[in-house]
C-alpha positions, -999 to 999 in steps of 0.1 A, spaced: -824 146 314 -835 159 279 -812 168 258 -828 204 254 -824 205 292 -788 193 292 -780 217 267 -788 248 282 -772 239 317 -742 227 304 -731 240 267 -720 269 281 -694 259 301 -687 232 273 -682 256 247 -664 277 267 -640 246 275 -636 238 237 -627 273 225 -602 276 252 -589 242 240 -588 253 205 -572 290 214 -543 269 236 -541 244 212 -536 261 174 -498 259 175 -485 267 208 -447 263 207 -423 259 236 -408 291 232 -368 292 242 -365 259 244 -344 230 221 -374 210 225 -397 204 193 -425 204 211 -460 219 196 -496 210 210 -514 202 177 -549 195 180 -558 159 168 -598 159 157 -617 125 167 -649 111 156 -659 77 180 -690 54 172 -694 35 206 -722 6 213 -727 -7 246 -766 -7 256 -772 19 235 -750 39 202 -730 72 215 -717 91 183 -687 113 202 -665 140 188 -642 163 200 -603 172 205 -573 149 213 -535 161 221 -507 141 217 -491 144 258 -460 123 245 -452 124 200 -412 119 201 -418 87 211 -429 55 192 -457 48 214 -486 75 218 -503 90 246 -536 111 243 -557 134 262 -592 140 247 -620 161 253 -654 158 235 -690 156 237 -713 126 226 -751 124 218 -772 94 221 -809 86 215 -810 65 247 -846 65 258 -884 73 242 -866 87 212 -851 117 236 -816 129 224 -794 128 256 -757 144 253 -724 130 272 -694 151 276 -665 129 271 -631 129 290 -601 101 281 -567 92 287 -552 68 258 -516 49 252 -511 30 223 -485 9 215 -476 -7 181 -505 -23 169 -524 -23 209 -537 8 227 -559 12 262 -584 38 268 -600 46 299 -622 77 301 -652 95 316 -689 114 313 -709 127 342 -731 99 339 -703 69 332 -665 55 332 -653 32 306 -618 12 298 -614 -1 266 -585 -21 246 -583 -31 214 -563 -29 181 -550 6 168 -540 13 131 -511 35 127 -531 57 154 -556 65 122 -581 41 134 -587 21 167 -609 -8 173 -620 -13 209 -636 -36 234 -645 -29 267 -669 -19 294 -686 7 303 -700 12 340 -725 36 351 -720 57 383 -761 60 391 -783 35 376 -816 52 384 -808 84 362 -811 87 321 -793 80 299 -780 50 312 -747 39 291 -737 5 310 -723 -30 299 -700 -45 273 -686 -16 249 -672 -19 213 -660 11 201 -645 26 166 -619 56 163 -612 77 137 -584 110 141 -573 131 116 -547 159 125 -517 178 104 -497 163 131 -479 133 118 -461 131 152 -492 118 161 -492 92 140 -471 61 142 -452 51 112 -456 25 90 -426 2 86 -423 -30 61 -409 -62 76 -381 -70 55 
């Protein structure tokens, strides 16, 4: 489908989604509560290759920051130039845990599901491989086959990050 046709039957309720995730997300404490708690937005920007490039970008939040090892929920939308030189868009669903220097993705579009692993630095940057499988092969944009993937979040949060420690 066209990107011009994707767009108008779907960027509605996409936008809709991301300024409700922005509105939920801008500092919401846990409010009478001992727990430190907040729900920062973590902003993501992912160059993906599998049969074709998918620049993605979109929102992340930290599910679990007290802990050493990170898990995130994200929520974006993609566009590639898949076919003829037509711009297709992808909205973009994931789950991710990382842990030291390792982290796993899985996530999801209308058109595709992907897991990917790979190496994560300080949760500022991850490098994935994976694969990406399509769930109808006779529709465009087809986004199928071995993935390699590059992550980049920035955030105020530095829960979000993992810290840096010096082997002594």
């Amino acid at each position: 489908m066209p990107f011009s046709h994707f767009h108008k039957s779907y960027s509605g309720r996409l936008g809709i989604f991301c300024v409700l995730l922005v509105l939920f997300s801008s500092n919401t404490n846990a409010q009478n509560t001992k727990s430190d708690f907040t729900f920062e937005p973590i902003f993501y920007i992912n160059y993906s290759v599998a049969n074709k490039s998918l620049l993605t970008g979109g929102l992340e939040f930290c599910l679990d920051c007290k802990n050493e090892n990170k898990l995130f929920l994200g929520a974006g939308y993609g566009v590639t130039n898949s076919y003829n030189g037509n711009y297709y868009g992808l909205p973009d669903l994931h789950l991710s845990y990382s842990k030291e220097l390792l982290f796993i993705k899985t996530g999801t579009s209308h058109k595709n599901v992907y897991a990917i692993g790979g190496f994560t630095f300080l949760n500022r940057f991850d490098l994935g491989f994976g694969y990406s499988l399509p769930y109808n092969n006779d529709k465009i944009p087809v986004y199928k086959g071995f993935t390699t993937s590059l992550t980049l979040r920035l955030t105020k949060n530095e829960k979000a990050y993992q810290k840096f420690n010096i082997i002594q």
